[in-house]
MARBA-3410 file (N, C-alpha, C, O; in Angstrom, 1 decimal):
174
3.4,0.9,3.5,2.0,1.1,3.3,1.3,1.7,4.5,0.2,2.1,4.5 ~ 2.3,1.6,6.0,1.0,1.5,6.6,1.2,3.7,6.7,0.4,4.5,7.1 ~ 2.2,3.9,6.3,2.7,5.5,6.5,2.8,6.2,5.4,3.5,7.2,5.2 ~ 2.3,5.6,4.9,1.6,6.2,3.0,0.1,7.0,3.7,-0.9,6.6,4.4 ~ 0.4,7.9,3.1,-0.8,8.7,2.6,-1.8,9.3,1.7,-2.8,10.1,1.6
-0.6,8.1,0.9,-1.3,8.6,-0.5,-1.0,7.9,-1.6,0.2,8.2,-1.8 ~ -1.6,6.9,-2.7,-0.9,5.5,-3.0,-0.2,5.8,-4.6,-0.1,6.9,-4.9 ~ 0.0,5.3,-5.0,0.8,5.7,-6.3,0.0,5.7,-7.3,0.5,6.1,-8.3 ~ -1.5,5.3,-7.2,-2.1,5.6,-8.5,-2.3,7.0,-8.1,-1.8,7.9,-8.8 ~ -3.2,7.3,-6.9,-3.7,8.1,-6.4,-2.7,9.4,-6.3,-3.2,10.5,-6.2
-1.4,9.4,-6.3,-0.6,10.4,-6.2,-0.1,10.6,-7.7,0.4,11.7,-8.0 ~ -0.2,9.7,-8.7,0.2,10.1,-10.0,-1.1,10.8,-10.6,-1.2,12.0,-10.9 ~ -2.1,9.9,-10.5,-3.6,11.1,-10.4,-3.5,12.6,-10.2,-3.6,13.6,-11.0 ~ -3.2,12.4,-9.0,-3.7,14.1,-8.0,-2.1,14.9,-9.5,-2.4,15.7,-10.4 ~ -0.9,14.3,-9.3,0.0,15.2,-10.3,-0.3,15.6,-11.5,0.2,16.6,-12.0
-1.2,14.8,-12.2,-1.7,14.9,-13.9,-2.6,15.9,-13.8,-2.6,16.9,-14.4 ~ -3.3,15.7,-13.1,-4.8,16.5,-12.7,-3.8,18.3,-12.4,-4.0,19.4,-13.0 ~ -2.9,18.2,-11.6,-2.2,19.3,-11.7,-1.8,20.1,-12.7,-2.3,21.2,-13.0 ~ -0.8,19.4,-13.4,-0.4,19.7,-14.6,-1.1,19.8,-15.6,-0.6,20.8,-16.2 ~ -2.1,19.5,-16.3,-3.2,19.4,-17.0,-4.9,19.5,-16.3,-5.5,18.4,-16.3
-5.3,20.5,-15.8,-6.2,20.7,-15.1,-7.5,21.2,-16.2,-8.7,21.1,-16.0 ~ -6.9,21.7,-17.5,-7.6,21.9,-18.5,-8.6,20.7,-18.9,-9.7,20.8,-19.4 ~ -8.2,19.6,-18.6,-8.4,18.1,-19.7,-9.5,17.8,-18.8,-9.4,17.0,-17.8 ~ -10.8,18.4,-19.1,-11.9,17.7,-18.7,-12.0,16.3,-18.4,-12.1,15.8,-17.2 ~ -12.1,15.3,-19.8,-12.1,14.0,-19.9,-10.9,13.1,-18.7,-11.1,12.0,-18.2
-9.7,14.0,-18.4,-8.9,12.9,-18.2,-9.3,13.5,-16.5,-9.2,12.7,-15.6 ~ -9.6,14.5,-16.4,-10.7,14.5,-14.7,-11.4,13.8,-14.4,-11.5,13.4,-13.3 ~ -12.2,13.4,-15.4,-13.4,12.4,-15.1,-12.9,11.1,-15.1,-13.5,10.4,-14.3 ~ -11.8,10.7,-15.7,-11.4,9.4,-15.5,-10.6,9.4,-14.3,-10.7,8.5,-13.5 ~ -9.9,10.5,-14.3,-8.7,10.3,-12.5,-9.4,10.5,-11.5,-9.1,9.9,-10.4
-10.7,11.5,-11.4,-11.3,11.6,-10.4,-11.7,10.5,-9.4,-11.5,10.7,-8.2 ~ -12.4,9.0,-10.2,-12.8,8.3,-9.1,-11.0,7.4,-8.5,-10.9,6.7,-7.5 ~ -10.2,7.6,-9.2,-9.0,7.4,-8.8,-8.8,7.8,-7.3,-9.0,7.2,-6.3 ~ -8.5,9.2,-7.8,-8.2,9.9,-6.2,-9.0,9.5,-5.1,-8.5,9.3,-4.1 ~ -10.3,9.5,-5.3,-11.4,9.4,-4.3,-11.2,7.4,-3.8,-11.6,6.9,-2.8
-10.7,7.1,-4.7,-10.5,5.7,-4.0,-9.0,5.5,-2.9,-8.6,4.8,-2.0 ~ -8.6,6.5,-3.6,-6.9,6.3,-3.0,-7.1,7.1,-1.9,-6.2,7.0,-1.2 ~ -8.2,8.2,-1.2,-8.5,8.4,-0.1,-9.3,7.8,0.3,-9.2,7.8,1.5 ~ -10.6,7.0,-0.3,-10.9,6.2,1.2,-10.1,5.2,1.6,-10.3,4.7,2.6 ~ -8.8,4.6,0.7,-7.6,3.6,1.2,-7.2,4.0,2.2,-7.2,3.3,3.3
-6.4,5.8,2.0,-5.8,5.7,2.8,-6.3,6.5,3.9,-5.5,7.2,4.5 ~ -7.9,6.5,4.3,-8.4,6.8,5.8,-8.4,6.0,6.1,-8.1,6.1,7.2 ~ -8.6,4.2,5.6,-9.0,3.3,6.1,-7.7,2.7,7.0,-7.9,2.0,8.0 ~ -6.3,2.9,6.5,-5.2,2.9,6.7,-4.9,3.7,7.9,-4.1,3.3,8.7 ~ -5.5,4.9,8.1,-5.1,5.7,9.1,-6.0,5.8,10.1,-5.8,6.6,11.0
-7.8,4.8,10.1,-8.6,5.1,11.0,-8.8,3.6,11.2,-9.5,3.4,12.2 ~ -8.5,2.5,10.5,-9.0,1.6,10.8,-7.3,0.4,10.7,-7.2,-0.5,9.9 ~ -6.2,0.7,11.8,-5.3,0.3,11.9,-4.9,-0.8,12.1,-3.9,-1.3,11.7 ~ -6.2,-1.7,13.1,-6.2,-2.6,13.7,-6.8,-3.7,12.6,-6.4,-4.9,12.5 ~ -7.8,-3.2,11.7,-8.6,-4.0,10.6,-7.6,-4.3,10.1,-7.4,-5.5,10.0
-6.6,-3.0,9.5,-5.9,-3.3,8.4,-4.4,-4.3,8.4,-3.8,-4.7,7.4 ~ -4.0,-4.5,9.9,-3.0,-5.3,10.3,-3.9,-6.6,10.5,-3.3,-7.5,10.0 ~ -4.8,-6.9,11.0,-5.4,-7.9,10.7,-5.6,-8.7,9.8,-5.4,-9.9,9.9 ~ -6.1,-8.0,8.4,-5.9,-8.6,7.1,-4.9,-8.4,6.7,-4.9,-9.1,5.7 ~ -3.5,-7.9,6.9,-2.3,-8.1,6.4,-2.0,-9.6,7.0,-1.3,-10.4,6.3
-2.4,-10.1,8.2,-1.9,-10.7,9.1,-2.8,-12.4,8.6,-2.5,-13.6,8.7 ~ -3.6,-11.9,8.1,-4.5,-12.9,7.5,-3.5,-13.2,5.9,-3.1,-14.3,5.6 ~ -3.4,-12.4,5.3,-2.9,-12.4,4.2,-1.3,-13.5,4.4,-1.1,-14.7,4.1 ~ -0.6,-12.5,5.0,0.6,-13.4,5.3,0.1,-15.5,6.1,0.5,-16.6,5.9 ~ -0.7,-15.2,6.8,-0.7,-16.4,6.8,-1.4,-17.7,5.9,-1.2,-18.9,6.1
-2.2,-17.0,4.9,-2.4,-17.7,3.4,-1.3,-17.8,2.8,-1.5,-18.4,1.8 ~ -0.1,-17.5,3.0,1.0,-17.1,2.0,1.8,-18.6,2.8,2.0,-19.6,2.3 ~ 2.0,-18.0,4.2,3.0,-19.5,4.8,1.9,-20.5,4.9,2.2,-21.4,5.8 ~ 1.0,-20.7,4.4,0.0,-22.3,4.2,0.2,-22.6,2.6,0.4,-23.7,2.0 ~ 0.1,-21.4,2.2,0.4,-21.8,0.8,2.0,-22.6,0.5,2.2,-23.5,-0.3
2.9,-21.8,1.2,4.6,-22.3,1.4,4.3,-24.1,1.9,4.6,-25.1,1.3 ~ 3.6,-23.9,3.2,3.4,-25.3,3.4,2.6,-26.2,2.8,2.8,-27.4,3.0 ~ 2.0,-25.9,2.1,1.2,-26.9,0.8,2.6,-27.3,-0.3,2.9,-28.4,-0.5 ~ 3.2,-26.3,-0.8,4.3,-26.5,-1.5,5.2,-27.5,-1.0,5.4,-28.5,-1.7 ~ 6.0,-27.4,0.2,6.9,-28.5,0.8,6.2,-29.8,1.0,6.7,-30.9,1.0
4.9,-29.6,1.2,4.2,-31.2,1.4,4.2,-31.5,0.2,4.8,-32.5,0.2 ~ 3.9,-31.2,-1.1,3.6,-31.7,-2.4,4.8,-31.5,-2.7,4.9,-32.1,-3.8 ~ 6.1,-31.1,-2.4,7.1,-31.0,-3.0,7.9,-32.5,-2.5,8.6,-33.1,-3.2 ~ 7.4,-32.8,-1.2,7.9,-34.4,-0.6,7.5,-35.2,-0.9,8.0,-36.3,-0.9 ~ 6.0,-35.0,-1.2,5.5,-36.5,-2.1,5.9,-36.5,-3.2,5.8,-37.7,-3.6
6.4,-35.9,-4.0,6.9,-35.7,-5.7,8.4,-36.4,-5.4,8.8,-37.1,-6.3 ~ 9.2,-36.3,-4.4,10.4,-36.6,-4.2,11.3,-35.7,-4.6,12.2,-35.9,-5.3 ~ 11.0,-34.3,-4.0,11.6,-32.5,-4.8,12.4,-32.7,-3.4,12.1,-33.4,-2.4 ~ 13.6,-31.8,-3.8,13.7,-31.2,-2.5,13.9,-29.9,-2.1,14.9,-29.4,-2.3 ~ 13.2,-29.5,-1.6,12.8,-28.5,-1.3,12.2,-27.4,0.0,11.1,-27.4,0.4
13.6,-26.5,0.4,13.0,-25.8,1.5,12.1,-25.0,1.5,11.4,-24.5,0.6 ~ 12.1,-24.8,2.9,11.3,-23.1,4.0,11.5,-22.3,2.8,10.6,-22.1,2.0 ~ 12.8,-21.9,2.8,12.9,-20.6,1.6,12.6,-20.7,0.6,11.9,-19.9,0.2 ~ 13.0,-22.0,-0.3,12.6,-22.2,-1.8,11.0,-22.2,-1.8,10.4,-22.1,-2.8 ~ 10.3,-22.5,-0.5,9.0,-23.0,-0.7,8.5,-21.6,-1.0,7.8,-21.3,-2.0
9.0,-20.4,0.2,8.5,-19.4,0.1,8.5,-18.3,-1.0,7.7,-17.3,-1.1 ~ 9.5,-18.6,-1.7,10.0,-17.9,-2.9,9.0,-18.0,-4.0,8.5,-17.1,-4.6 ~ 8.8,-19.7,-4.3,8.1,-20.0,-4.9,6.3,-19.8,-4.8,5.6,-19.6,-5.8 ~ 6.0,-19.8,-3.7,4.9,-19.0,-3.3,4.4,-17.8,-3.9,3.4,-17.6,-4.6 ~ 5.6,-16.7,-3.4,5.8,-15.2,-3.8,5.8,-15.1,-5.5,5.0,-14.2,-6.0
6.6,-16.0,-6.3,6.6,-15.9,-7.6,5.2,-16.2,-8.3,5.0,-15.7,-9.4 ~ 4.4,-17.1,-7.8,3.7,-17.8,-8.5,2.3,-17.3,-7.9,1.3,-17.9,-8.2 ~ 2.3,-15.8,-6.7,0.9,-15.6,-6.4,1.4,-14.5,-7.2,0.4,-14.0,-7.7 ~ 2.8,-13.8,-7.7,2.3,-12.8,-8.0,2.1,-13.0,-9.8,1.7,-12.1,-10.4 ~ 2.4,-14.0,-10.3,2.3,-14.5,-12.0,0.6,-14.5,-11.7,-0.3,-14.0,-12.4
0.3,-15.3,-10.6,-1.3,-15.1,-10.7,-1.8,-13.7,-10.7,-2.7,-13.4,-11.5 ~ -1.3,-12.7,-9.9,-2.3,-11.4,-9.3,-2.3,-10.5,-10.4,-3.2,-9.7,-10.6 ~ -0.2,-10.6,-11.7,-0.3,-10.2,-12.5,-1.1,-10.2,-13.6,-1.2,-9.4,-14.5 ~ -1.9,-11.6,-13.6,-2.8,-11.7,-15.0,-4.1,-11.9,-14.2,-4.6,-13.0,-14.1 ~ -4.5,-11.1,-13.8,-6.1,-10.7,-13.1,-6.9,-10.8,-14.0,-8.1,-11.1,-13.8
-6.4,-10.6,-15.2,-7.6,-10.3,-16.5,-7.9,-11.6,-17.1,-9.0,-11.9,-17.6 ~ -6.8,-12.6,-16.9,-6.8,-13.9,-17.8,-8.0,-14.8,-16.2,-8.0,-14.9,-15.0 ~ -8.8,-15.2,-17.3,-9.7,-15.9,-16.4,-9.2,-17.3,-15.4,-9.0,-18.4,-16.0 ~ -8.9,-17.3,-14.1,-8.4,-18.2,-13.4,-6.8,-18.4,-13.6,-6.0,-19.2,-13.1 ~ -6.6,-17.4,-14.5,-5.1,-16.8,-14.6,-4.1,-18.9,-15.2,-3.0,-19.4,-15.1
-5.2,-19.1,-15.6,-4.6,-20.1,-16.4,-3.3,-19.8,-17.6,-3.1,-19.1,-18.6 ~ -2.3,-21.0,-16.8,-1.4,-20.5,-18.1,-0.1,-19.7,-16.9,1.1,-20.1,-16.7 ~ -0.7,-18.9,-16.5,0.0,-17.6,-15.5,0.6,-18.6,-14.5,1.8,-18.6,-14.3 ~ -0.4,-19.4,-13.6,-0.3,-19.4,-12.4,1.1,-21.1,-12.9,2.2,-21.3,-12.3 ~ 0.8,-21.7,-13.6,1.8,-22.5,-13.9,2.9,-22.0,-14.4,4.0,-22.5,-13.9
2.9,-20.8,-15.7,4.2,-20.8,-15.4,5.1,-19.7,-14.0,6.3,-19.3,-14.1 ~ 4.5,-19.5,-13.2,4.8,-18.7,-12.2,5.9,-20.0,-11.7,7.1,-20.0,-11.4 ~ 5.0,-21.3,-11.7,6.0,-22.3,-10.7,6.8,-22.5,-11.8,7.9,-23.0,-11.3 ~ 6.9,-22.4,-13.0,7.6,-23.1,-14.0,8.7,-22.1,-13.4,9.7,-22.5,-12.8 ~ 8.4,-20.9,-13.5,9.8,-20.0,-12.9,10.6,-20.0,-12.1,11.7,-19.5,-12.0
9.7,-20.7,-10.9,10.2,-20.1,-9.3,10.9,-21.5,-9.7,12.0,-21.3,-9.3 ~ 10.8,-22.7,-10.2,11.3,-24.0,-10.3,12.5,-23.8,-10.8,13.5,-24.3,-10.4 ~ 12.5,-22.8,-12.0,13.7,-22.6,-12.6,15.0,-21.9,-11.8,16.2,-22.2,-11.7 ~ 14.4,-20.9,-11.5,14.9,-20.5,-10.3,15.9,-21.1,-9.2,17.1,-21.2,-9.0 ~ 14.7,-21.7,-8.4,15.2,-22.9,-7.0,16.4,-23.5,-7.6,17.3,-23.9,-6.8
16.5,-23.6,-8.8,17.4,-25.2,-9.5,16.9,-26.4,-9.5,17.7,-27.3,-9.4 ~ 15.3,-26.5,-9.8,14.9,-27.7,-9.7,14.5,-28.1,-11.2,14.8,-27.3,-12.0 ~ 14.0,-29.0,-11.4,13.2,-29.2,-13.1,12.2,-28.6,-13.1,11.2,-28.6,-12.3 ~ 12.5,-27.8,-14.7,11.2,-26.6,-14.5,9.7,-27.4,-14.5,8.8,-26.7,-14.1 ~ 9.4,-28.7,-14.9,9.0,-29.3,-15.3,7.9,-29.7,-14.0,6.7,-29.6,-13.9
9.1,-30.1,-12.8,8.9,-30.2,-11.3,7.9,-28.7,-11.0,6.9,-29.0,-10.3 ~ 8.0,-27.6,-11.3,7.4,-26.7,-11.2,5.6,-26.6,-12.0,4.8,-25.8,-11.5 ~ 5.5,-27.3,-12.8,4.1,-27.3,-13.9,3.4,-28.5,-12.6,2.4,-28.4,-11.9 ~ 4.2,-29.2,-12.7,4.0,-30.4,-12.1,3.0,-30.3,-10.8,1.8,-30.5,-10.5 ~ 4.3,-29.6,-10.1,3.8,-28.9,-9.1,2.2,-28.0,-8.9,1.1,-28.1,-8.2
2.7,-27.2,-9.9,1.3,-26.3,-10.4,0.1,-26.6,-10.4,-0.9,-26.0,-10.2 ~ 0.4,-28.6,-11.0,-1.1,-28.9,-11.9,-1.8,-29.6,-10.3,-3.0,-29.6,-10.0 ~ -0.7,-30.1,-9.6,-0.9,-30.2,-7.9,-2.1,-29.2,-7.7,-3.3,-29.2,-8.0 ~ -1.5,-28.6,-7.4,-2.3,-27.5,-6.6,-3.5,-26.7,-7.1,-4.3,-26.0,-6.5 ~ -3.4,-27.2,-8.7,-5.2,-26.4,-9.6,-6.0,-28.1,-9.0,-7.2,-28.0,-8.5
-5.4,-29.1,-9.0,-6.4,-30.2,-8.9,-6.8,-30.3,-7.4,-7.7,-31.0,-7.0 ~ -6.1,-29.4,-6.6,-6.9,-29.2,-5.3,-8.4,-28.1,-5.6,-9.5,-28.4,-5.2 ~ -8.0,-26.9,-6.3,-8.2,-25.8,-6.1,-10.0,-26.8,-7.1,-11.1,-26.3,-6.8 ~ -9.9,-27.4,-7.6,-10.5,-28.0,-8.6,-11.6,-28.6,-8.1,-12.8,-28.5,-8.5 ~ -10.8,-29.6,-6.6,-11.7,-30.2,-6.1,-12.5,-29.5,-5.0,-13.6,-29.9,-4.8
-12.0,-28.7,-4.3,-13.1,-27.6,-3.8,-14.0,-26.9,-4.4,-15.0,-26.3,-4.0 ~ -13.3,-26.9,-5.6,-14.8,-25.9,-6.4,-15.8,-27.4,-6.7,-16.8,-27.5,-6.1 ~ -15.4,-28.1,-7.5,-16.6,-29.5,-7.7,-17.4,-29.6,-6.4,-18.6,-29.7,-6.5 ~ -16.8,-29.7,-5.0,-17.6,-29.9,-3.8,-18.7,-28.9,-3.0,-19.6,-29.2,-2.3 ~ -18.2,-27.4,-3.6,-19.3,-26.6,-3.7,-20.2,-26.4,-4.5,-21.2,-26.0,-3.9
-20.4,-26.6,-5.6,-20.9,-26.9,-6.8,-22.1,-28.1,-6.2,-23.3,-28.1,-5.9 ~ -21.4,-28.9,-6.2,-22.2,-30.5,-5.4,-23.0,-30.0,-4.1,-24.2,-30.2,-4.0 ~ -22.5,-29.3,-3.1,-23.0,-28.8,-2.3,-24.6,-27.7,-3.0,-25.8,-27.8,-2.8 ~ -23.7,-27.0,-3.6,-24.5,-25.5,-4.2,-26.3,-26.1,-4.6,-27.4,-25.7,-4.3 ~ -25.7,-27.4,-5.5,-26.8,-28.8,-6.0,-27.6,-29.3,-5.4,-28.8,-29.3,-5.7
-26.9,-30.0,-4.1,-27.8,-30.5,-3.3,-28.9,-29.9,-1.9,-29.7,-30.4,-1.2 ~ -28.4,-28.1,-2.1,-29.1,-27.6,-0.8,-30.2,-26.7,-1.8,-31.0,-25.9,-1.3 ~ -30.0,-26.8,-3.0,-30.9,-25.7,-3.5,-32.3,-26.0,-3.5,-33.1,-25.1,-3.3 ~ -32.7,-27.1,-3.5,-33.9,-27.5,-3.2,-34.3,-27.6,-1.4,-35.3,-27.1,-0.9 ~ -33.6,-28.0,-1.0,-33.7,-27.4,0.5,-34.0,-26.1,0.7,-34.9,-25.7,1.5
-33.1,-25.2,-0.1,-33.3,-23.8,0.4,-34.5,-23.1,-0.3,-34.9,-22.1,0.1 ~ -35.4,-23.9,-1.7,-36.2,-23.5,-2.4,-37.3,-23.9,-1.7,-38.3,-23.2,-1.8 ~ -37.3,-25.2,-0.8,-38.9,-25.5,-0.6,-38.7,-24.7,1.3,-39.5,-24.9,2.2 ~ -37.9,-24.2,1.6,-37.4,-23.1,2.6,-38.3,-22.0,2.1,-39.3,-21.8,2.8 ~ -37.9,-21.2,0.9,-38.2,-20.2,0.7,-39.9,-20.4,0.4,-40.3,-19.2,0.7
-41.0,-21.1,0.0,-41.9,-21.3,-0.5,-42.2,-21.4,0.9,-43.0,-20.5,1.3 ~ -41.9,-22.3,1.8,-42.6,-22.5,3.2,-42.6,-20.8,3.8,-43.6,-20.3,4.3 ~ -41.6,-20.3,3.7,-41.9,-18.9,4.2,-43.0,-18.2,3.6,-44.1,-17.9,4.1 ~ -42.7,-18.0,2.1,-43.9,-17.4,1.7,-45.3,-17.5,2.0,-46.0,-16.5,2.0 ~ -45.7,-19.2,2.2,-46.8,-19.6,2.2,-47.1,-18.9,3.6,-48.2,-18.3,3.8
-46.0,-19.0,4.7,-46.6,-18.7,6.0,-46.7,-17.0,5.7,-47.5,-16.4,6.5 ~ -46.2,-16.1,4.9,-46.6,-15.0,4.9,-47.7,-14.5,4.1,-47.9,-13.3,4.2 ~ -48.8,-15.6,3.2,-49.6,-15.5,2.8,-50.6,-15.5,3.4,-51.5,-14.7,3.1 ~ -50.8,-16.5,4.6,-51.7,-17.4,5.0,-51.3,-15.9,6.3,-52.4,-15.8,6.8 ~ -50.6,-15.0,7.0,-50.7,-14.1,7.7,-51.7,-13.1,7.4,-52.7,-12.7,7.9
-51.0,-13.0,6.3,-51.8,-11.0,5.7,-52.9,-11.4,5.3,-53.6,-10.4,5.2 ~ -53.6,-12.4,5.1,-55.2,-13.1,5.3,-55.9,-12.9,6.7,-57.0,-12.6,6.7 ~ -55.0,-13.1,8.0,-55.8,-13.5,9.0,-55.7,-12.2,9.8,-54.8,-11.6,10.2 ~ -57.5,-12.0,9.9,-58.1,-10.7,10.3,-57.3,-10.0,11.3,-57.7,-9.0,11.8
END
């Protein structure tokens, strides 16, 4: 990716558009294609340091994610390595990333571990299990922002009214 110049939607684009240059309609749809798949890849070729950055960010969500897995895999009594942890990681972000459309990719994101479980040679079962682990985290950080979201809104409402008032009580004074 980082010596791509041009990405695979964006390069099947720019070829259709070739071969069929007649097809008004299917211009208008590929066009904002291409135009995305070049600012990708300027951002790729002008902003190198950003974009290894966020790879670098990415990859280390991935080995926390591995290590969430082997710690919940030791309390369960699994056994389960580095590699199986990471495998399963890999299988089960991409069952998630594959169903983008399914809301919270419910359904997806379990059977991703049901697979990678099947896989490792563990009980696929150990895999759901696993799975329902990791939504009842994902679960309780959303309830605590929520609670959070709850408890500051009136802070941040009689915030916003105290501003206003002081900008009323300005544009009044001569």
């Amino acid at each position: 990716m980082l010596g791509s110049s041009s990405g695979l939607l964006g390069g099947l684009a720019k070829r259709a558009l070739r071969r069929w240059p007649q097809a008004g309609k299917l211009a208008s749809l590929l066009g904002p294609v291409v135009a995305m798949d070049g600012c990708l890849s300027d951002f790729y070729r002008l902003h190198k340091s950003r974009f290894l950055l966020s790879t670098l960010w990415h990859l280390a969500g991935m080995i926390l994610g591995a290590v969430e897995l082997l710690v919940i895999a030791r309390f369960l009594g699994l056994s389960l390595d580095v590699r199986g942890a990471l495998i399963m990681e890999a299988v089960a972000t991409l069952a998630a990333a594959s169903s983008f459309m399914i809301p919270g990719s419910l359904g997806a994101f379990e059977f991703g571990h049901y697979m990678a479980a099947s896989m490792l040679g563990l009980p696929p079962a150990a895999g759901v299990l696993i799975s329902l682990v990791r939504r009842s985290r994902e679960l309780f950080w959303l309830l605590a922002g929520v609670f959070l979201l709850h408890r500051l809104r009136p802070a941040a409402a009689a915030l916003r009214e105290k501003e206003a008032g002081d900008k009323t009580v300005t544009a009044r004074a001569p």
